[in-house]
Each structure stands twice: as C-alpha cells, then as structure tokens.
N, C-alpha and C positions, 0 to 999 in steps of 0.2 A: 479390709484386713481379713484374711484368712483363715482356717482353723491351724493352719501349719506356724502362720505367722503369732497368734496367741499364745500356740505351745513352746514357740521358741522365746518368746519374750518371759513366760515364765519360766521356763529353764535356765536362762542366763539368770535371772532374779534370782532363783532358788539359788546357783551356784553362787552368785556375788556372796550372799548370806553364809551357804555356809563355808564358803574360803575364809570371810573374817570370823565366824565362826572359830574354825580350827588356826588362825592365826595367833587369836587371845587363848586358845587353851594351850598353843607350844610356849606362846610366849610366858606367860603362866607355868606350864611344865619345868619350862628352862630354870627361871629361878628358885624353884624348889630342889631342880636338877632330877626329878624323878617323873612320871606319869603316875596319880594317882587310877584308883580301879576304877574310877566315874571317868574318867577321862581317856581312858583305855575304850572303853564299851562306847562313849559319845565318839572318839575317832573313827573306832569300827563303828558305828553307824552313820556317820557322815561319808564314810569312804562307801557304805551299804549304797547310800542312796543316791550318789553320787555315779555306781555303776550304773545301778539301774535307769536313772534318768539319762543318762548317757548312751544307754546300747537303746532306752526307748530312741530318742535321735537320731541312732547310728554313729556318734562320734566314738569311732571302736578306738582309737587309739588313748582317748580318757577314761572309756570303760577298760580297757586293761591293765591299767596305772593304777585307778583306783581300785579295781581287782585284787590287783597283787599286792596293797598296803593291805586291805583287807584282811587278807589270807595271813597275810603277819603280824596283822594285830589280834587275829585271832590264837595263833600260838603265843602272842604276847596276854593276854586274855586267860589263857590256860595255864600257864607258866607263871603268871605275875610278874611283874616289873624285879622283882626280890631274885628270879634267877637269874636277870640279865648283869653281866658283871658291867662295875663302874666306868669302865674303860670306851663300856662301847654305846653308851648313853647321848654321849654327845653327839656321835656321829650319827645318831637317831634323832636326835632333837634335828640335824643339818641335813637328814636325808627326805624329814617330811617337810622341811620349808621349802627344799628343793621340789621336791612335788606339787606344793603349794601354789609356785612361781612358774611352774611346766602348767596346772591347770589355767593360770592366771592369764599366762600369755595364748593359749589354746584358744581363752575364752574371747583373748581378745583379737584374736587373727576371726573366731567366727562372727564377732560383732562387726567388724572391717569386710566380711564376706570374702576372706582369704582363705588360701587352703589349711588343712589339718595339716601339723608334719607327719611326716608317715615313719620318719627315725628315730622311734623309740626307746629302739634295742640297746644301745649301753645304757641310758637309764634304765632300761630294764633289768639289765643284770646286774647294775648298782644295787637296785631294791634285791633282787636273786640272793645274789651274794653275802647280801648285808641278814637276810631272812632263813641264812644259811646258817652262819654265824653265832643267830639267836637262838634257832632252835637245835644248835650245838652239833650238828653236822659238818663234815670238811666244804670245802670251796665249793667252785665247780656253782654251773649256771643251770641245772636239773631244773624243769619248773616243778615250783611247792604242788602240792596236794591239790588236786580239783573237788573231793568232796572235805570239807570242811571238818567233819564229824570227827577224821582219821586225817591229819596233817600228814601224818607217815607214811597211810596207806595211798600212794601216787596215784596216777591217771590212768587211762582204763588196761594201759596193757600190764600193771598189775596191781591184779586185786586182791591184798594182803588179809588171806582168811580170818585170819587172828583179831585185825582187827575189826572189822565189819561183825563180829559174831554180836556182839552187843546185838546186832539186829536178826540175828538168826532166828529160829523156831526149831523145837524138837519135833512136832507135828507135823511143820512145812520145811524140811531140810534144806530145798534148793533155792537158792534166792537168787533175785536181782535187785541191784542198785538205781536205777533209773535218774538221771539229768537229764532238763529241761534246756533249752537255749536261755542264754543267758537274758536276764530282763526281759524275760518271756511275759511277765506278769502272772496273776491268777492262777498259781503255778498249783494251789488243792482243785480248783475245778480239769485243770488239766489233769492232773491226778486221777481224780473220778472218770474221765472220762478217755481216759485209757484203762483203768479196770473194766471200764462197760467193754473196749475193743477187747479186751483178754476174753470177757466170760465169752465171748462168741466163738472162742478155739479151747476155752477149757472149762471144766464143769465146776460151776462156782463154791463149792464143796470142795474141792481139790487145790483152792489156794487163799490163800487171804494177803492183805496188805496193810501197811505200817508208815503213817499214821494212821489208825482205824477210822479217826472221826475227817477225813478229809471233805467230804461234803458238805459237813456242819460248820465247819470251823474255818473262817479264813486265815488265822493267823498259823494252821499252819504251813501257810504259802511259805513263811519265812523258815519251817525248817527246813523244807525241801529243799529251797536254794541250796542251804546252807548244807546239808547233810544229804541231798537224794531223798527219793521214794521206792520202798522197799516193795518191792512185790517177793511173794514166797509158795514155794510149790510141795504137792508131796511126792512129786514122781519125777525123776530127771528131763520125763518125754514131754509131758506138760509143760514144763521150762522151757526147751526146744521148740515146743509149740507155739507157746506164747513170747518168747524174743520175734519171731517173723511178724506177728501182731504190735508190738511194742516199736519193729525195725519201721514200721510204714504209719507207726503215727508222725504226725505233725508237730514240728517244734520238740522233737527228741533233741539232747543234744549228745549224749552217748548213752549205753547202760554196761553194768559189770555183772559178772554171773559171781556168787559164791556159795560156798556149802559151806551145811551147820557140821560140826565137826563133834562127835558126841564127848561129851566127858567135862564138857562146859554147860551144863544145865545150869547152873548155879548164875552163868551169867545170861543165860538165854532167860532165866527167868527174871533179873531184871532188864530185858529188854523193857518190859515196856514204860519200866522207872526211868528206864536213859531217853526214850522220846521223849517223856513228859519232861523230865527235865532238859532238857536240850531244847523243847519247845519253850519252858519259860526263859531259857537263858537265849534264846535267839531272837524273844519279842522282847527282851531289853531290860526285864525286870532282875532284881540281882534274886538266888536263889534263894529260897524259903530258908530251907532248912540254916542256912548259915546266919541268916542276922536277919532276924526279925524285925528288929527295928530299923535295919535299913531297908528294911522293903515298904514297910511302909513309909517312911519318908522318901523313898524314893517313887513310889505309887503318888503319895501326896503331890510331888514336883509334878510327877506325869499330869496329876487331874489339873493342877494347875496352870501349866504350859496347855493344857489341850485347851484349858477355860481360853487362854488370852490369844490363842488359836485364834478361834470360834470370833473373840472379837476383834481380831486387826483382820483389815480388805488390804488388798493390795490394788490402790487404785492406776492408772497409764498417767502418768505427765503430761499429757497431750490434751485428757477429758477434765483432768483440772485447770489446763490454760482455758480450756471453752471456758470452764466454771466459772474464771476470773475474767476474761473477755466479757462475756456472759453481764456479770454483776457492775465491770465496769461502765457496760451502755447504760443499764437501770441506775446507775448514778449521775449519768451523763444526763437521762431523760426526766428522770424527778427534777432537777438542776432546771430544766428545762420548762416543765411542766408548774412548779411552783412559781417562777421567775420568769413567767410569760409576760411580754407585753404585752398583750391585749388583758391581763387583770392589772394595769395602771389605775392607779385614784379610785379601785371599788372594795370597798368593806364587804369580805366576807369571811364573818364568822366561823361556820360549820369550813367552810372550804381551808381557811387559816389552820384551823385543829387538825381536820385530817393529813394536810399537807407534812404538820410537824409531828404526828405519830409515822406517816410516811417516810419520812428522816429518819427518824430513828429505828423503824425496822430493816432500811435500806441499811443502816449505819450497823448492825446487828450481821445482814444476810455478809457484808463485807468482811468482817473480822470472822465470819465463820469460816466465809472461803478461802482470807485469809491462812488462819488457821491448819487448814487441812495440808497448804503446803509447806507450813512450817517442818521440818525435820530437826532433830537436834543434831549439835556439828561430833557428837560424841565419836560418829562412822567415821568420819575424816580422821579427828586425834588419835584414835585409836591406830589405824596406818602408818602413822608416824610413829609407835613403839615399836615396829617391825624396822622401821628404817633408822632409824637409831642402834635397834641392835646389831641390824648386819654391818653397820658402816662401823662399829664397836668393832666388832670382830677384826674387819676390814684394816681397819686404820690402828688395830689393836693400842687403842683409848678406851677408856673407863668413862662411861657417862649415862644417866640415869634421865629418865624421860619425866617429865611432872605430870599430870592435868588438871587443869582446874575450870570449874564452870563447862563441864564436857557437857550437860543437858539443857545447857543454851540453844535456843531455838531458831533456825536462821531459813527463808525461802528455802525450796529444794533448789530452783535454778543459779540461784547464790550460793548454795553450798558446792554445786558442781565447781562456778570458776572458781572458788578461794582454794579448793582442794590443791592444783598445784601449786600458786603459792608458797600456802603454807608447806610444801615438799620441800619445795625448793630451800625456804629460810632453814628449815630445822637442819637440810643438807650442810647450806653454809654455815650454818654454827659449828655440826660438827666436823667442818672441813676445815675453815679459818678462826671459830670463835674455839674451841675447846683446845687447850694446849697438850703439845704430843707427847712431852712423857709428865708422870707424875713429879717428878722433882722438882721440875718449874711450877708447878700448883702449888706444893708445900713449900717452899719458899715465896712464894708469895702470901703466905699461911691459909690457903685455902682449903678445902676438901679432898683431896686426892684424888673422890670421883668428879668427874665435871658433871654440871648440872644443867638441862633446857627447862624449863618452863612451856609449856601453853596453856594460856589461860585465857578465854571467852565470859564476857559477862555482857548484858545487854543493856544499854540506856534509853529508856524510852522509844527512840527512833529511829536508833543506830544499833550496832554489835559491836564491840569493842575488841578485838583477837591479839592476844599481846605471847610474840614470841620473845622469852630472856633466855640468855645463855650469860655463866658466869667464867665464860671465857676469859682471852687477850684484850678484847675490845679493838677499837679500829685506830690504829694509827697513823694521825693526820698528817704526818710529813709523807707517810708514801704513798697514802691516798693522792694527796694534793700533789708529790712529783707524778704519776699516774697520769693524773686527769689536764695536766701540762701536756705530758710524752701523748697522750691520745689527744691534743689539741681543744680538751673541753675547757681548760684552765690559762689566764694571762698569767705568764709569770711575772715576777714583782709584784704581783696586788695581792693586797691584805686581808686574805679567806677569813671568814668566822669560822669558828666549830660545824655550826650549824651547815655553814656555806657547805664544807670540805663533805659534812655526812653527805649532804644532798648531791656531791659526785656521784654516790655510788649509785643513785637511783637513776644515773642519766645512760641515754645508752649509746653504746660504743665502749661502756665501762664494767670489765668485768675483775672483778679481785686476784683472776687467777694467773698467774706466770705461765704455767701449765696444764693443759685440762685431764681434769682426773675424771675416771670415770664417772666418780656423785656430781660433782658440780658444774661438770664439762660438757661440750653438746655449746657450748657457744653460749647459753641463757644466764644472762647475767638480770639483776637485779630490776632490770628496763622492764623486762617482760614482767617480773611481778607485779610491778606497779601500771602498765597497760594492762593488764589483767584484773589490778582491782576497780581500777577506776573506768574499766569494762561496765563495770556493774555498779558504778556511783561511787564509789569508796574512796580512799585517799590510804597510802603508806606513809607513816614517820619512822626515823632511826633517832636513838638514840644510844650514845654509848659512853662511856667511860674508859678511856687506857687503864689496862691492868684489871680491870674488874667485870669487862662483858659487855653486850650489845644488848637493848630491847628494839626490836622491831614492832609497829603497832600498825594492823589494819582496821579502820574504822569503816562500816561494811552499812549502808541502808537494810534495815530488815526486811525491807520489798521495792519493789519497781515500778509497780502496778498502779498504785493509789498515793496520794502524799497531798497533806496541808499544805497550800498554796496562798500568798497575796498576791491577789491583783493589782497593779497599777497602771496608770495608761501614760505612754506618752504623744502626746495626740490624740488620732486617731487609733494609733494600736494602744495594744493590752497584751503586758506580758503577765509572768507569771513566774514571782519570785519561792522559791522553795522556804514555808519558814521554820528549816530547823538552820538555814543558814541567815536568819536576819537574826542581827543582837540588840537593835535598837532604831526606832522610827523617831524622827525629828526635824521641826524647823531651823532652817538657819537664815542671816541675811548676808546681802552681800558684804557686807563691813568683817563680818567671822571667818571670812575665804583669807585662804595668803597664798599670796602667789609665790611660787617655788622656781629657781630656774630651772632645774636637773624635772623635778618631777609635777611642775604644771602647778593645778590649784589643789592647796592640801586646806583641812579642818581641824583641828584642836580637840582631844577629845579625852576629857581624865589625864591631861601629862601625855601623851599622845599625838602623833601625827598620822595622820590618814590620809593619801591621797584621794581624789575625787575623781570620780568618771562619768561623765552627765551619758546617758544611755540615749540622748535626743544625736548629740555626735558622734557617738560609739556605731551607731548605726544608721548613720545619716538619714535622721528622719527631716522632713522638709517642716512641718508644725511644731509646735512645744513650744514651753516656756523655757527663757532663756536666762531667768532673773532668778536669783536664789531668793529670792523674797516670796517668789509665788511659786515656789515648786514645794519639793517634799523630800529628804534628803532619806536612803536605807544605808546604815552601820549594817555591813554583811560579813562575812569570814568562811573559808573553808582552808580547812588541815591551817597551814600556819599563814594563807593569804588575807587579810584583814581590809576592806578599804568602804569608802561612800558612795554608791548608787544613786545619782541624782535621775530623777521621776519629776511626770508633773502633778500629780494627785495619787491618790490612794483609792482603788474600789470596796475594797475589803476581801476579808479570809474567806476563801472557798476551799475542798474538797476537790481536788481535783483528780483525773484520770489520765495517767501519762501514756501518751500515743507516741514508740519510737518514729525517728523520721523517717520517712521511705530509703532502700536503699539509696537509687538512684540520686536523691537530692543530699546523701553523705557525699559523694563522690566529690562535691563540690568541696570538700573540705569546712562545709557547714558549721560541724563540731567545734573547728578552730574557733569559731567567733563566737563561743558563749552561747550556743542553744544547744540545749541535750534532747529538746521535747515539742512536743505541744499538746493543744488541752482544747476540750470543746468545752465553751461557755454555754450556760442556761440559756441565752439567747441565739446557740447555734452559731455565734462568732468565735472564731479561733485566736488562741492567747500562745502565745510563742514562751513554752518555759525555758528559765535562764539558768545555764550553769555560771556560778559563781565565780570559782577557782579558773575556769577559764577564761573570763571575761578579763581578769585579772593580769593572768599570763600575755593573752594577745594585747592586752593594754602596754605591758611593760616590755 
C-alpha cells in the first residue's frame, strides 16, 4: 500500500466524517429554522477543510464547491443569519444539502475509481446566485470575492482602495495583496520566504510586511488564505521592483497592487487591530472582546475535542480482520493444545492451572479484539434523519424520525450490510406505512405528524433493530391478492396473518404498483432480508391494520467467534450454535407420533414439533437410529421451531467460525443447513449448523 494510497483513504475518511458532520448540523438548523453563530463558523470550517484537502488531491471540482460555500458563509459570518430575510432560509437549508449530496456522490464515483464530473457550472451559479442574493447584490453570476477580508473588494482586476486600506500603512504607502495557490499549504513559511526573494531587489528598510510575526506563528497560515499577505513599500519603484520578484515565486496564485490613500490614518492605525483580529476570528475562536465567556467556553470545547483527538486512532478494517484472524487461530490452538491426545489419563497439576489461566487470557485477548470492532449503529440512524426529511419534503408528509438505543454497539462489518436495509424499511414506511394527508391520521385520532421509530437495543448475543412506523399497516387482502397475481400464493387456501406478512418478505414481491423514486429500483423487501441473513440475522414484520408496521432485525453481534455444542452423529461432529438450542433432552420411542402430513412430531409443553434425525438429513451411513439411545436438541431460529435428533452430546466449546470456500457455495451448500465450520482441539473438523435452514430445506 502506497503513500498515495494512505492519503486517499484518509481523505475519503476525513470526508465521510465530516458530510455527516454537516448533515446533523443542517438538520438541526432546519428545525430551529435558523443557523446559530457556532454553526455558521463549524460550516465555514468544514467547507475550510474540505477545500483544502481537496485541492491537496487535486479533486478541483470539490475544492471549488466547497470554496464557494465558503466564501458565503463567510458573508453569512459577517452579516449574521439576523440579516438574511425569512424568505430565503430555506432555500439555504436546500442549497447546502444539495451540496452535501454533489460531495457525496463525488466521493463515491472516486471510491468506484470513476471520473470527477467536470459540470459543475449551473450548480455553481446556484450557489453564485443564491450568495448574491445574501450579500444583498442584484443577480447575475460575477464570481464573489477571492480575498476574503473584502467580500466586495473582487478579484485581481479590481482592487477596491477603500477597502484593503484597513491594511495600508502611512510609512509604507504602496502595497501588495499577495495569494497563494489554493491548498498550497504552509502558506506563513511561504510568506517568509517571499519576503527573503523581495529583500534581494529591495532594501529591507524600505518595506515591511503584514502579518508581522509570520515566521513565528503558524496560525497565521490561516489568515493569509483567507485575507492575503500584504507586503508594503515606500516608494512606487520598489513596488515595481519587487512584483517581478513576487511574479517568479512559486505557488503565487495572483497579487493586487493598492495605495494608502492619506486621510484615513485613523484606519491605517488600526491596521494592525484588524489583523489581530481577523487572525483570531479566522483560527475559529469567536472574538474577545464580544463575549467573554463564550470564548472561553468555546476554548473549553476546543481543549476538549483536541483531548479526544489525541485519543481516537483511526485504525484500516483490513489490520483489524488480521486482529481477529489473528486471535481466532490462538483460540483454535489453546483448544488444541489443552485437549491434546497425547495428555490422555495423565495428572497434571501445574500443566491443568496454566492451561486454565491460558483460557482465560485467550478469552480476555478475544473480547478486546472483539471490542475494537465494535462501532455503535448511531452513524447508520442518524442517515436516516436525512432521508426522512427529504422524502417529507418530497412526498410533502409530516413525519418525525425517533431514535433510540443509537449507542448500541454492533461489528463494523455488520454495521456496513444492515446500513441498507434499514434505508430501505425507513423508505417503505414512509412511502406505504405513513398516510398522505393529515385528515386520514386525525380521523383515525392519531398524531397529525406521522411517527418512525428506530430503536436498537442489545441481548446478550444478538442486536435487536426494531423499525415502527404508526402508519396504515399492511393490508392482508391485497397483500394476499398480490402474492396470488405474482404466483407466490394458492388461491382458496386459508393464509394466517402471519402467513400473508411473510408474502412480503418473498421475492418476486414488491408493495409497489409503481416505482417511485425511494422505493423503486426493483428492491423489494427479498433483498432486505438476503441481506440480513448475509450476516446471520433473521427479519420479522409485524403489523396491525390502521395502526402501523414493526419490522425487527435480529442481527448476531459478530461472525467471528460463537458458543457452540458439539454433537456427533457417527463419526461426524457438528456444531450446533447455542443461542439457537432452547432445550437438550431424552426421549423414547413410545413419546414419537407419527404424523402423516409431517412425518415424526414430539409433544412439548402443549406443543408439536416436528423432528429431523440429522443421521437422514444428511445421509450419514452410522448412527443411532432408536430414539432411546440418541439425544434429542429443541432448536428455533426467527419464528422456525423444531427437534434435532443427534447421537450423543460432546459438550460446549468456543468455537471459531471459518466461512466456507467459495467454490464449495457454488454447490448451493448453504441450502442444506451448513453456514460454517470449525476446527476442533483435535484438529478434526465440525461442520457448523444453520438452524433456520435446516428447517426450510426439511419442509
């Protein structure tokens, strides 16, 4: 991996961050309906860093975008939100989402290794227009201000005396404005080291320059950007002189000549109050003089955010799969190492101890590795207030986003597939479950506004993701004519509830008559549910007519590692998962009843469960064939319930799940109940069992 290749993966990083970043603070803006002045200053600085990391990559078409918000949140900055009239708020809250979603998709043509669009230009003059507007100017597509200091004072071909005098000198009459290439970086040592090329054509008594301390002081790299670096001369010929010096540095990106204009001392003398301040207000702190105590609380945040800087790494996905790779073998080989045959029938003490403090630091190093890839699903729900709101907009409906349990902790790689998903359900709620106007909700005495829910909570061994919307709910007559007219359904037979939801999960069945943009694309609810159960999971629906749908994905907190019993039949040993056993027990053959429709069932609490001896399930040639000498497992996954007949029990192990090789999927493997396998302490292989499909290809 490259030096190119680590800066682009932190730059995509950095960007991922801060687009959700600026997604929660419009979305936030929005319902206040205004931008506070921390939110102003976070924008423009996220739009700051946003060029800059941008023109460092060359992606010029992102660094101009983010340029030009820039430049107009800094008149929005100046000006305060208090001068912008009511009117044209919104279409500012609608012009930075749109921005948001031009970075988004940018970002995601360069993750694809697609090209940049190079057609920028009517969005450009959107933002133009709109920054026109704000800062109270007629139409018309002029670009804003290149030096930032003077909004007003425009780009190099004119340099508006009046304003720039702030930076004049009575001593050094003739000045220059000096910019840098954009994301040039280090833009005070560049600084510095163009006044070295200047003294070499002018006598360093005969000019000075503005920031004084640019040597010392990095930060003020940031007002150059923003404002230029002033050089100033006393003689017009010097200025002449030194532009040809200034013309052949490197990484110029223009300069402006202006004179001090005598009669303004008054402001030439706070020059150098306007740098100082314009230096504090361009490294982000809010000015002294106005509120003291927001400066310091706003100092406070800084030292704070720099603390939790300092301790979050951002580590690759890739060196924490080693991790768990890694920890998985040292599990596989203690397993191994303790559970040797060759220490058959020998007492040893010291070797027994170590063996089981060895467990337990193994069991220690696992939960930490674990750990590391835990993320909470907060990133995910939080996306989904965005899509909520535009489809609000969109479908102009009234409907409010819940969350709950948003710092529930789930794998990274698990949180990747649920992400669409859960896209998709929050879509359909508010495409089929939220109803389209209000009158139908209050007559039914509800809310007015419609309500989603997402809510995550964690169960020991599972994640629990539960999407409610207090919708329509699903209506089983047209489900059930649907999944007739798509041939999923016999007509004349007698669906349960239950039956008719489980339509909607099949595929070939999608709710809509029409494909609308949200919900459209052909992906109906199949793909959700091949998506969860990608990743071990399982989808339910439930819903009520007239009152709303809960959709519930129940999610493994990892893939990796998982309590396991052994059992053998024969000579094999599988390897049943036990968050799916509910009960281990003997039966005889006298307690079997034979079923015509579904073979041999068991009795169990008021209960029928059929049986599936895993000795015929998989045509093993050995086994026991007599329920008297076998072992019966009570198993369940999502709502599949049945009895696993076994010949013995090994006991509980810790096991390390190994996907199967491609090549041996092709075989449609998966169909028949194996999701895994597992290397035993003996270095024999245990074939682990999915449950829920064992189930399926039974019946």
């Amino acid at each position: 991996m490259g030096m190119g290749n680590d800066m682009m993966d932190a730059y995509l990083f950095e960007m991922h961050s801060m687009l959700e970043q600026l997604d929660d603070l419009i979305l936030q803006s929005e319902q206040a309906k205004t931008f506070s002045q921390e939110a102003v200053n976070e924008i423009f600085r996220i739009m700051h860093t946003i060029k800059g990391s941008s023109a460092m990559m060359e992606f010029n078409s992102l660094m101009t975008i983010a340029h030009r918000i820039e430049d107009m949140f800094f008149v929005i900055r100046e000006k305060t939100m208090d001068a912008i009239p009511d009117e044209l708020k919104p279409n500012l809250f609608d012009l930075i989402f749109e921005s948001i979603d031009f970075f988004r998709a940018e970002i995601e043509k360069i993750e694809n290794d697609q090209p940049l669009s190079n057609d920028i230009d009517t969005f450009l003059n959107k933002i133009n227009t709109f920054a026109n507007k704000i800062s109270g100017e007629g139409g018309g597509d002029d670009s804003p201000a290149q030096g930032a200091a003077a909004p007003e004072a425009a780009s190099a071909s004119a340099p508006a005396s009046g304003e720039l005098m702030a930076y004049g000198s009575a001593s050094f009459p003739y000045g220059l404005q000096v910019f840098f290439d954009e994301g040039a970086g280090m833009e005070n040592l560049r600084a510095m080291m163009l006044v070295n090329s200047v003294k070499e054509v002018v006598d360093e008594n005969a000019f000075d320059f503005l920031p004084p301390d640019v040597q010392l002081n990095p930060e003020t790299a940031t007002f150059i950007v923003d404002n230029g670096f002033f050089l100033r001369f006393k003689t017009e010929g010097d200025r002449g002189n030194a532009e040809g010096a200034v013309r052949e540095t490197g990484s110029v990106r223009e300069f402006l000549p202006f004179d001090f204009a005598p009669g303004i001392e008054a402001q030439a003398a706070a020059s150098t109050e306007t740098v100082q301040a314009a230096q504090t207000a361009s490294t982000g702190s809010a000015p002294a003089a106005e509120a003291p105590q927001q400066q310091s609380a706003a100092a406070q945040t800084a030292a704070k955010q720099q603390h939790a800087k300092e301790s979050l790494i951002s580590v690759s996905l890739s060196k924490l799969d080693t991790l768990m790779a890694v920890v998985s073998e040292i599990v596989i080989t203690e397993a191994q190492v303790t559970a040797s045959p060759d220490l058959k029938g020998l007492k040893l003490d010291n070797f027994t101890k170590a063996a089981r403090q060895l467990r337990s630091l193994t069991d220690q190093l696992q939960d930490v590795a674990m750990s590391l890839r835990m993320v909470p699903v907060s990133g995910t729900f939080q996306k989904m207030k965005r899509i909520v709101r535009d489809m609000s907009k969109k479908l102009d409906r009234e409907a409010n986003l819940i969350l709950e349990g948003e710092d529930t902790e789930v794998d990274k790689t698990i949180v990747d597939s649920i992400s669409d998903p859960i896209m998709h359900i929050v879509r359909n709620s508010m495409d089929h479950g939220i109803e389209e106007n209000k009158s139908e909700r209050i007559a039914a005495g509800k809310d007015p506004v419609g309500q989603i829910i997402l809510a995550a909570r964690q169960t020991g061994s599972e994640v629990i993701i539960e999407i409610i919307d207090d919708g329509r709910g699903v209506n089983d007559e047209a489900v059930l004519n649907k999944a007739i007219r798509q041939g999923l359904a016999q007509p004349g037979v007698d669906y349960s509830h239950k039956d008719i939801l489980n339509f909607l999960l099949m595929p070939g069945f999608s709710t809509n008559t029409e494909v609308t943009e949200y919900s459209g694309r052909g992906v109906g609810m199949d793909v959700v549910k091949s998506n969860v159960e990608s990743c071990g999971g399982t989808v339910t629906i439930s819903s009520e007519l007239g009152k709303g749908m809960t959709t519930t994905l129940k999610i493994p907190l990892t893939m990796a590692i998982m309590d396991g019993m052994e059992v053998s039949v024969g000579e094999s040993i599988f390897t049943v998962p036990i968050a799916n056993i509910r009960q281990i027990f003997k039966a005889s053959d006298m307690h079997i009843i034979q079923d015509e429709t579904h073979g041999e069932m068991i009795k169990i609490v008021d209960n029928f469960y059929s049986i599936i001896r895993a000795k015929e399930f998989y045509s093993i040639a050995e086994g026991v064939d007599s329920f008297n000498d076998g072992v019966l497992l009570w198993v369940e996954s999502g709502d599949n319930s049945f009895c696993l007949f076994v010949d013995q029990l090994i006991g509980e192990q810790q096991v390390v799940v190994k996907p199967l090789p491609e090549y041996v999927n092709n075989f449609g493997i998966k169909n028949s109940g194996i999701s895994g396998c597992t290397i035993l302490g003996d270095g024999s292989i245990s074939i682990i069992l999915d449950v829920a499909n064992i189930y399926t290809a039974q019946n």
